[in-house]
C-alpha positions as CSV (number, residue, x, y, z in Angstrom):
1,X,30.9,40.9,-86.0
2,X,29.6,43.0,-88.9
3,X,32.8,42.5,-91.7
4,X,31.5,45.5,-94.0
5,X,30.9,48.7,-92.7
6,X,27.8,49.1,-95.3
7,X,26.3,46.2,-93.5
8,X,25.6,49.0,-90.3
9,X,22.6,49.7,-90.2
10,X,21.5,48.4,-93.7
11,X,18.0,47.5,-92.4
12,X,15.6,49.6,-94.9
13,X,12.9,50.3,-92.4
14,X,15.4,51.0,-89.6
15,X,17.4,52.9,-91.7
16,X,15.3,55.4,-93.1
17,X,14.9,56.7,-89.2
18,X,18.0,57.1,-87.9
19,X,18.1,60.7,-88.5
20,X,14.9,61.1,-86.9
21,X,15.8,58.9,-84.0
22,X,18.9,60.1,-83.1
23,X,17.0,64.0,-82.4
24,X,14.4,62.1,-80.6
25,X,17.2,60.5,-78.5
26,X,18.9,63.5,-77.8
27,X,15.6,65.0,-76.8
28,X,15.0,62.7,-74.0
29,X,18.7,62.6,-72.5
30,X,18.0,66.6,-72.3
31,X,14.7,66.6,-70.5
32,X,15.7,63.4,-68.5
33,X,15.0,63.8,-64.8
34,X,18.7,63.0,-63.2
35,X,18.7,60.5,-60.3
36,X,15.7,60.1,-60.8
37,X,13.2,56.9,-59.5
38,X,11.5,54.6,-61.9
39,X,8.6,56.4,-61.3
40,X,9.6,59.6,-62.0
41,X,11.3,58.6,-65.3
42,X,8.5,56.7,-66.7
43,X,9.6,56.9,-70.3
44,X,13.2,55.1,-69.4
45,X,12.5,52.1,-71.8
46,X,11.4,54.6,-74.5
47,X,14.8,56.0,-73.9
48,X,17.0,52.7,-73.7
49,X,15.5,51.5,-76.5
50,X,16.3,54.8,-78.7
51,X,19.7,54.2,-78.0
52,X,20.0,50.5,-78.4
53,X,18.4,50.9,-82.0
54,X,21.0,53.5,-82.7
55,X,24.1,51.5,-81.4
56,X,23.9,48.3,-81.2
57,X,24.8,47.6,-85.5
58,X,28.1,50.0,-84.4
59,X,28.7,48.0,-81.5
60,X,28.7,44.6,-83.1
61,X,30.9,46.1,-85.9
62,X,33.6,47.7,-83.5
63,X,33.5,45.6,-80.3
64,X,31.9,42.1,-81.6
65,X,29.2,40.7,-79.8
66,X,30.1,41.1,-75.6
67,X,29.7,44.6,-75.4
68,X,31.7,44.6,-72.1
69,X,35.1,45.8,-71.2
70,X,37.5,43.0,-68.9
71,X,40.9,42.9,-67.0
72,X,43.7,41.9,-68.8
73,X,47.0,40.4,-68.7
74,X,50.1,40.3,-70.5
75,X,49.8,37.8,-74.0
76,X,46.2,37.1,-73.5
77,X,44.3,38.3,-76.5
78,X,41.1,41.0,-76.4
79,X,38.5,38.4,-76.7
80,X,40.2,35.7,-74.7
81,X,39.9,38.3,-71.2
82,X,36.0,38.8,-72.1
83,X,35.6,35.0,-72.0
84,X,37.6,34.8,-68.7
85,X,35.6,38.0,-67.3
86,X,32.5,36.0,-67.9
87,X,33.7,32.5,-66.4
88,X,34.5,34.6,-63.3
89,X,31.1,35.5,-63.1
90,X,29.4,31.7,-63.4
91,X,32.3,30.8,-61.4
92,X,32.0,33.3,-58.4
93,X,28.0,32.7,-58.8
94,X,28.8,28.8,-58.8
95,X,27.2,28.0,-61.6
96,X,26.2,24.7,-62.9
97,X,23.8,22.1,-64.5
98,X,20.7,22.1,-63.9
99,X,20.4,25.8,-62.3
100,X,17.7,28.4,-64.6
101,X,19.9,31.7,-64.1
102,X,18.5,35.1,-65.8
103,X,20.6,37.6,-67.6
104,X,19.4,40.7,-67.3
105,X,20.3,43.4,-69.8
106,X,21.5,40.4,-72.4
107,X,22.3,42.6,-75.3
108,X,22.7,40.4,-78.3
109,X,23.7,37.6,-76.3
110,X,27.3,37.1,-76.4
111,X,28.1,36.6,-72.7
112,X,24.9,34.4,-72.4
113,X,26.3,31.9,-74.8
114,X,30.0,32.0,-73.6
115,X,28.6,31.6,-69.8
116,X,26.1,28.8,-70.7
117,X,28.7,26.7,-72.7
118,X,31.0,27.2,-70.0
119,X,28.6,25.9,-66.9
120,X,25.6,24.2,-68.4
121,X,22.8,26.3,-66.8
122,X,20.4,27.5,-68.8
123,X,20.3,31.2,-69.4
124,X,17.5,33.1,-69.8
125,X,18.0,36.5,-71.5
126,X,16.3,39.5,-70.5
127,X,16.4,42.7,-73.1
128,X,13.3,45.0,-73.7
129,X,15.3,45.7,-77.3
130,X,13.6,43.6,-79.9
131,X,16.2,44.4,-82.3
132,X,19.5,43.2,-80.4
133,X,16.7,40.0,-79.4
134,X,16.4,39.5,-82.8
135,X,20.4,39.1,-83.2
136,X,20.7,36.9,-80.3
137,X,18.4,34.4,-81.5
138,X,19.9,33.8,-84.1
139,X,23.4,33.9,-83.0
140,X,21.9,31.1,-80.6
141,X,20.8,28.8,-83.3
142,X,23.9,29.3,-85.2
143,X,26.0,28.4,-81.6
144,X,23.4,25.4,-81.1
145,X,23.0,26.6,-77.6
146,X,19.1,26.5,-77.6
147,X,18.5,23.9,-75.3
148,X,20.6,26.1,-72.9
149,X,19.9,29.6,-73.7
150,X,16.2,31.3,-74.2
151,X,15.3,35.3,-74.1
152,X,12.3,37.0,-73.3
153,X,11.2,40.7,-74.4
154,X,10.3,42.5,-71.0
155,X,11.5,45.1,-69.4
156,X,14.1,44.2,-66.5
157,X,12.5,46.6,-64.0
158,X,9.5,44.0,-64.5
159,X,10.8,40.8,-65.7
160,X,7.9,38.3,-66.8
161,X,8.3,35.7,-64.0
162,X,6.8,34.7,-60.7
163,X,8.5,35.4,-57.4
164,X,11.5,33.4,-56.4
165,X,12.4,32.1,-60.3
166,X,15.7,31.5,-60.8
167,X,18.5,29.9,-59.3
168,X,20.9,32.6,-59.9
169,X,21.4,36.4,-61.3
170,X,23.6,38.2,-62.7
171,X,24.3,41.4,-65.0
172,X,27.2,42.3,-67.2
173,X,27.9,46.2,-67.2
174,X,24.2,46.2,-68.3
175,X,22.3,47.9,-64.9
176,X,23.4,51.5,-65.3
177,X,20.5,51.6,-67.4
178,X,18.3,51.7,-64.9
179,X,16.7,54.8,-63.3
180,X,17.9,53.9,-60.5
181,X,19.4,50.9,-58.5
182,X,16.3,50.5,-56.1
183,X,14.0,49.8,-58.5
184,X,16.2,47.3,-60.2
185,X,17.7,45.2,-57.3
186,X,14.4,44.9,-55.7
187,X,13.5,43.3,-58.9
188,X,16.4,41.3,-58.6
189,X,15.4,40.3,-55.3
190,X,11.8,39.5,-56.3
191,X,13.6,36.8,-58.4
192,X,15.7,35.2,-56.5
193,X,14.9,32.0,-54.6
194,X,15.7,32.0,-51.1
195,X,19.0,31.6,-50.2
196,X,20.4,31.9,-54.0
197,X,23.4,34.7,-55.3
198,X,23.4,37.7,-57.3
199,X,26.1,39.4,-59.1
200,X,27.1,42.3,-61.7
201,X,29.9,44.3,-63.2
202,X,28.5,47.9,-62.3
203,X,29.6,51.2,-64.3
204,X,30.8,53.1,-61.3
205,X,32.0,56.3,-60.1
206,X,35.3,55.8,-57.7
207,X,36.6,57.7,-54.7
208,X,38.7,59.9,-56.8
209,X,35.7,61.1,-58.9
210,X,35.2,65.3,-57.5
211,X,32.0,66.4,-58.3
212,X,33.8,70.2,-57.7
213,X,36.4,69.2,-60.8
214,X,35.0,70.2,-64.2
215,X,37.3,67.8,-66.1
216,X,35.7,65.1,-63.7
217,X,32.0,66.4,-64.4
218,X,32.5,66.8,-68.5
219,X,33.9,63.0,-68.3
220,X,31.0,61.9,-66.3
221,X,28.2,63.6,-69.0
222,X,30.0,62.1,-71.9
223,X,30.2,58.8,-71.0
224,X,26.2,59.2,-69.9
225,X,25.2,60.8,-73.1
226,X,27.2,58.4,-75.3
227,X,26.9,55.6,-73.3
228,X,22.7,56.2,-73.1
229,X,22.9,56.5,-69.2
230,X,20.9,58.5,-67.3
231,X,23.0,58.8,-64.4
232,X,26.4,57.2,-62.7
233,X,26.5,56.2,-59.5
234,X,29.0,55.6,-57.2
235,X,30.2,52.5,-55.0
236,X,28.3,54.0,-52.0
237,X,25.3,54.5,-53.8
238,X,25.2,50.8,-55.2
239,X,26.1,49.1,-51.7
240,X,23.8,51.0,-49.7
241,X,21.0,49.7,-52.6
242,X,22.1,46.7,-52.2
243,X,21.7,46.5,-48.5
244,X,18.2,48.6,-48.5
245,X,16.2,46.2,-50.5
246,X,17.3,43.6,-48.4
247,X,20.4,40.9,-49.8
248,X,23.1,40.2,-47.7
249,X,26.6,41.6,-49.7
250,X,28.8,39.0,-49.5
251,X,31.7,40.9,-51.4
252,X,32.7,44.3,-53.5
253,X,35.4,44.7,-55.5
254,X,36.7,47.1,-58.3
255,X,38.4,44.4,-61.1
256,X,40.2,47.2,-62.5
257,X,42.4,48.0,-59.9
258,X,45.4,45.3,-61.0
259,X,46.9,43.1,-58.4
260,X,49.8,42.1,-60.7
261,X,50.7,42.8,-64.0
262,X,47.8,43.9,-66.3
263,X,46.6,46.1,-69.4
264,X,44.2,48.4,-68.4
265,X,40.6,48.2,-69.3
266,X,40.2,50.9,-71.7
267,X,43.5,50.0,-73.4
268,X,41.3,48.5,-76.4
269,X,39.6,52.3,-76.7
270,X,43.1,53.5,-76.9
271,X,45.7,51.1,-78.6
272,X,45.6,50.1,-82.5
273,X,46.2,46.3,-81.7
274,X,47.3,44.0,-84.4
275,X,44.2,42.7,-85.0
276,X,41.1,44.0,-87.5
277,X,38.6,43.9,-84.5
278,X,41.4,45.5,-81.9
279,X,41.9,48.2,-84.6
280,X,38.2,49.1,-85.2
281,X,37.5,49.8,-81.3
282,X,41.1,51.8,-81.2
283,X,41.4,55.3,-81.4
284,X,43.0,55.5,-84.8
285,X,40.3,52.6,-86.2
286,X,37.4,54.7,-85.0
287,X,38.7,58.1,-87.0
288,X,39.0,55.3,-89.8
289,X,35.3,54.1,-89.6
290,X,34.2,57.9,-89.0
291,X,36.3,59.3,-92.0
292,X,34.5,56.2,-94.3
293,X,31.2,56.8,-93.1
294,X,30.8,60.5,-93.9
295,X,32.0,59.2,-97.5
296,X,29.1,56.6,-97.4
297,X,26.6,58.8,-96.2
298,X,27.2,61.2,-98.5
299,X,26.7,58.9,-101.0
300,X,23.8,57.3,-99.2
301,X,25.2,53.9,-98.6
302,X,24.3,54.1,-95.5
303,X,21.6,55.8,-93.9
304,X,21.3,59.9,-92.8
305,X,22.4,60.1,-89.5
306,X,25.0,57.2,-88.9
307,X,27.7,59.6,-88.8
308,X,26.4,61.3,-85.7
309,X,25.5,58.7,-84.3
310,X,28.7,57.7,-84.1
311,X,29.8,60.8,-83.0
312,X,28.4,60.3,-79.7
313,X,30.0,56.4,-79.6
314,X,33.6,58.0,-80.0
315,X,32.7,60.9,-77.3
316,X,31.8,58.2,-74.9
317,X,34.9,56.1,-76.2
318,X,37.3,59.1,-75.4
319,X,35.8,60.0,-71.8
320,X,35.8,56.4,-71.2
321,X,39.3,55.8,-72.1
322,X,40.2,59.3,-70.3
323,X,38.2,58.6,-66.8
324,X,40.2,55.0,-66.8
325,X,43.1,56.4,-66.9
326,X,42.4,59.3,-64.3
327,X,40.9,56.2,-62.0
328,X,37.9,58.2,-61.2
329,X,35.4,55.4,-63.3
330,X,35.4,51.9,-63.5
331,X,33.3,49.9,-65.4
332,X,33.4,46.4,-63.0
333,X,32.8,47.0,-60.0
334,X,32.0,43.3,-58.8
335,X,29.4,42.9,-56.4
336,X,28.3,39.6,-55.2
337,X,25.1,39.1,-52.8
338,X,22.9,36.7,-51.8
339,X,19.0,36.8,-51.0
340,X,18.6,35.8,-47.7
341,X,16.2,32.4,-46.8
């Protein structure tokens, strides 16, 4: 995690087009085709990456290095429930030594590392963001986790590797990315060996999500515009991908509904938390880092445009936080499916 906030994006040749970028960004998100195929949106990657370039620095500093939201439960710490949301993965996808899984949508690496420690596969990364690839290699050496963890620079619509690669897939709140779930589970298929299992936390709309309730619709367009989506889907939408390209779905589930006593997910976006790193991703921590960074900028500390860049990081935080609470969004959704053999 980033300990100064002058260290966001201090990179001189990054920095000197944020400004830039973040117009160019906005630009594309307008004249983005909506539900769109991969086809149609051709210029996707040109997009993700934009936004990746933007965030990620802000990410790291306010969320630390699994940019992923989790269950919780009562007395277990922020970064203890990401580390137990990604051994439920490996351990619902029955990973182990000696299996070569893929990761698609990687980030900078963080569940990567946790899940390849935890199992013993190797995990290989998938990220068409050379800058968060550049983080996560060398978080990797610093971890020692080399022998078990390796990343490749490809888009994960077209993943450089033969048919029938890995042993397992999965994705962490990473797919929503895509144009549009088709595209990216037939990839997903394409990879798979006969017979082996697939699973992701999907950003998803739920049942109580009205398209005819504006409070519903302005949630749903600030979470995509802050959140560098092109469009949210719902459940129905993801299973019946699923199901077209061909895996057999072995189970669905939303995570964030609680089956006992639990903190919500978007309680971090929400709650100042004792701790530094709880504080910066709370509500009251993010008008902090905004309020500090209009001071920095103006002195040029940090680079022209940070501030409104995260401008559109707290408008997704808020409509996250918001549609959580309102139970029309979720951002795991749990699917688990297998390729057939």
């Amino acid at each position: 995690m980033r300990g100064k906030l002058s260290d966001v994006l201090k990179d001189a040749e990054k920095s000197s087009g944020v400004e830039p970028s973040v117009c160019k960004y906005e630009e594309h998100f307008k004249n983005a085709k909506r539900g769109a195929t991969e086809n149609e949106n051709s210029d996707y990657k040109t997009f993700n990456d934009l936004y990746y370039d933007l965030v990620t620095d802000f990410y790291e500093y306010g969320w630390g290095r699994s940019f992923h939201f989790a269950p919780r439960v009562p007395g277990e710490s922020f970064k203890a429930s990401l580390a137990r949301h990604e051994h439920y993965m490996a351990h619902a996808l029955g990973l182990r030594p000696g299996m070569v899984v893929a990761d698609l949508g990687c980030g900078v690496g963080g569940p990567l590392r946790e899940i390849a420690r935890f199992s013993g596969a190797k995990i290989v990364g998938v990220n068409s963001n050379a800058y968060q690839l550049e983080h996560a290699r060398r978080y990797t050496e610093e971890a020692e986790l080399t022998h078990l963890a390796e990343y490749r620079h490809c888009d994960f619509l077209h993943v450089d590797a033969p048919d029938d690669s890995f042993d397992a897939v999965y994705a962490i709140e990473a797919l929503c990315h895509a144009p549009d779930k088709l595209s990216i589970f037939g990839e997903v298929l394409r990879l798979l060996k006969p017979g082996a299992h697939f699973g992701s936390y999907e950003f998803s709309l739920t049942d109580r999500f009205s398209a005819q309730d504006p409070i519903h619709l302005k949630l749903k367009a600030d979470i995509e515009l802050g959140g560098g989506i092109l469009e949210l889907d719902d459940r129905q939408t993801i299973d019946s991908a699923l199901r077209t390209v061909g895996f057999e779905v072995l189970r669905t589930q939303d995570l964030a509904v609680p089956t006992g006593p639990s903190i919500p997910w978007y309680q971090p976006l929400v709650g100042s938390g004792i701790s530094l790193a709880s504080f910066r991703s709370s509500r009251n921590g993010r008008l902090v880092t905004t309020n500090t960074l209009k001071v920095l900028e103006k002195l040029r500390i940090v680079p022209q445009g940070s501030v409104r860049v995260l401008n559109k990081l707290n408008l997704c935080a808020v409509a996250l936080a918001e549609a959580g609470r309102l139970g029309i969004f979720t951002p795991m959704y749990f699917i688990h499916a297998r390729k057939p053999k």
